[in-house]
Backbone bond lengths (Angstrom), bond angles and torsions (degrees), N, CA, C in turn:
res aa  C-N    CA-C-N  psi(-1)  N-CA   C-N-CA  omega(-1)  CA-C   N-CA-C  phi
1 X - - - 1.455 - - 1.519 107.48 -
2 X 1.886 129.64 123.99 1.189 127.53 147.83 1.523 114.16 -95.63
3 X 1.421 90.31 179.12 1.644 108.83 -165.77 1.403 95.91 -45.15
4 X 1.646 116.27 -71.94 0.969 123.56 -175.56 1.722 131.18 -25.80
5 X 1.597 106.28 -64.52 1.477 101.25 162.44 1.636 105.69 -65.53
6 X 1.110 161.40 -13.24 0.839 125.61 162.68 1.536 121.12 -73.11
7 X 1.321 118.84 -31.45 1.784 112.49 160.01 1.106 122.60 -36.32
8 X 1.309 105.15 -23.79 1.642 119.12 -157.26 1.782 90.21 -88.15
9 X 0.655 126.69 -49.83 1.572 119.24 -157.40 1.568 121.43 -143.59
10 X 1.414 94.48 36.65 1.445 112.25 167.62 1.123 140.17 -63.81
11 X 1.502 103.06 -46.57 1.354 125.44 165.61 1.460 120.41 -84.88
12 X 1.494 119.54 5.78 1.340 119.70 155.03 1.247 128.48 -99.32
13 X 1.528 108.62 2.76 1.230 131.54 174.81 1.543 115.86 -98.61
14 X 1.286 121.59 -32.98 1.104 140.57 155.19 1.306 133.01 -57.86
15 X 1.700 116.99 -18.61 1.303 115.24 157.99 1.700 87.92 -126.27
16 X 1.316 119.49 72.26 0.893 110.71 133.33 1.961 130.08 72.11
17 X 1.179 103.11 2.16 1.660 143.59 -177.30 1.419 109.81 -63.05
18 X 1.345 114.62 -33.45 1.954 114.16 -144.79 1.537 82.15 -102.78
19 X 1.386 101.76 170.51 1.337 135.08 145.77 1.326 120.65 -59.82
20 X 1.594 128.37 154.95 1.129 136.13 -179.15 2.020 108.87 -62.10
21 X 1.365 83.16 -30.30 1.752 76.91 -149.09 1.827 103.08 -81.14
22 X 1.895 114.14 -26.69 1.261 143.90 176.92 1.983 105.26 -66.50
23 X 1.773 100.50 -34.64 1.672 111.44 171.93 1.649 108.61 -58.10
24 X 1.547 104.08 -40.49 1.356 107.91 -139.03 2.231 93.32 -90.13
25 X 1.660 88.66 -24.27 1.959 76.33 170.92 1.435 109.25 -94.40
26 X 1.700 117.39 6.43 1.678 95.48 163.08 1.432 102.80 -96.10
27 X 1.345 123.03 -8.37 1.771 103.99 177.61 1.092 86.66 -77.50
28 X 1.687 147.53 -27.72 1.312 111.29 -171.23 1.604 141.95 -81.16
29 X 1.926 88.46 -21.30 1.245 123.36 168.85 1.521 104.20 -41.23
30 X 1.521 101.49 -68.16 1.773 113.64 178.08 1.139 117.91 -39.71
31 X 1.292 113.86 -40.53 1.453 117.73 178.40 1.571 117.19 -35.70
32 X 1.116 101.23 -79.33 1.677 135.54 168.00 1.102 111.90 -80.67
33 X 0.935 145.00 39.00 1.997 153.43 155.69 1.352 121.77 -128.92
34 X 1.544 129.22 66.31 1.344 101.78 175.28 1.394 139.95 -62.29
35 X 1.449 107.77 -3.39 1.472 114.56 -177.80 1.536 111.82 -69.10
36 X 1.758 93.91 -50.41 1.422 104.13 177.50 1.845 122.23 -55.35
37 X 1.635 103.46 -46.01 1.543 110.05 153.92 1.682 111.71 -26.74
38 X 0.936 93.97 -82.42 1.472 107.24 -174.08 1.914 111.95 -38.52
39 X 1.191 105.09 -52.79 1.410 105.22 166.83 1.576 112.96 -54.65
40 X 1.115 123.34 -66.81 1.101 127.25 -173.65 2.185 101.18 -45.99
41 X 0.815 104.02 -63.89 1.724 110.44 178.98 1.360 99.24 -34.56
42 X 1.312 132.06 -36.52 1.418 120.13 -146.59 1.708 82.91 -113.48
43 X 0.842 149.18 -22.73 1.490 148.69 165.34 1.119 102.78 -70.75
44 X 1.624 132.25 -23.44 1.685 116.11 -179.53 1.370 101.00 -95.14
45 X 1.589 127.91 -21.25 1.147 119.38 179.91 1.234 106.06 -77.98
46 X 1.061 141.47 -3.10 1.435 145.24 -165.89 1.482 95.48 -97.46
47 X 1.642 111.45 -64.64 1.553 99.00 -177.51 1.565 112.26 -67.38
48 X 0.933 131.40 -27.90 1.644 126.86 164.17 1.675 114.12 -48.88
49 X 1.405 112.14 -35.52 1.731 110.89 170.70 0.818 109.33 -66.11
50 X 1.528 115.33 -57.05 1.705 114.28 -162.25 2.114 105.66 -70.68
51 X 0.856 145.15 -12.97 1.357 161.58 -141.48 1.788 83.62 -118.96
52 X 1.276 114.87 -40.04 1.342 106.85 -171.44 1.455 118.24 -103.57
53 X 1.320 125.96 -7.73 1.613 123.35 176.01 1.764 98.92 -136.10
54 X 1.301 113.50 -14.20 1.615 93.84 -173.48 1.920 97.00 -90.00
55 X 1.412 97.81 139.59 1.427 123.03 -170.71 1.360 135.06 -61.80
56 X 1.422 127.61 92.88 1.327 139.64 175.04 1.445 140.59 -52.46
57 X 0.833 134.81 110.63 1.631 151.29 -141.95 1.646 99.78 -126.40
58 X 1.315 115.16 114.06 1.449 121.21 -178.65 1.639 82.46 -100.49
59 X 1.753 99.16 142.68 1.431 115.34 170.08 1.267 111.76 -94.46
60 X 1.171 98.91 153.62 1.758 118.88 -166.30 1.944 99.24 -68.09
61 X 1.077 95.58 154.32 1.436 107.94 -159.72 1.744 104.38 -65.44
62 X 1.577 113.13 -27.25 1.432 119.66 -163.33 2.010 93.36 -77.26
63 X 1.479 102.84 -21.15 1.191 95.84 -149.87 1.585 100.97 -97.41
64 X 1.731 106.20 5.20 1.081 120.72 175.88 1.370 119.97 -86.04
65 X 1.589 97.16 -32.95 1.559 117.30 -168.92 1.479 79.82 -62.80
């Protein structure tokens, strides 16, 4: 894994998108990348903002059924 593919598919890894085996060379990437660290930090703080002020809408019960 370089930086680059990891730009590439970080955020599909981050919600959860990848394969096990594609997971297992960006934890390693992270390991040994602080840049990429750093990216990654600032993409979780991002989904932690948005999760925390953008606005939630419970669906109507029929639309639950």
């Amino acid at each position: 894994m370089n930086c680059m593919r990891m730009r590439q598919i970080l955020d599909a890894w981050i919600d959860g998108e990848l394969d096990a085996a594609t997971s297992a060379e960006i934890n390693g990437h992270l390991t040994g990348c602080p840049d990429c660290r750093a990216l990654k930090g600032e993409r979780d703080a991002l989904r932690r903002e948005i999760r925390e002020s953008a606005p939630r809408h419970e669906a109507p019960a029929a639309l639950r059924a």
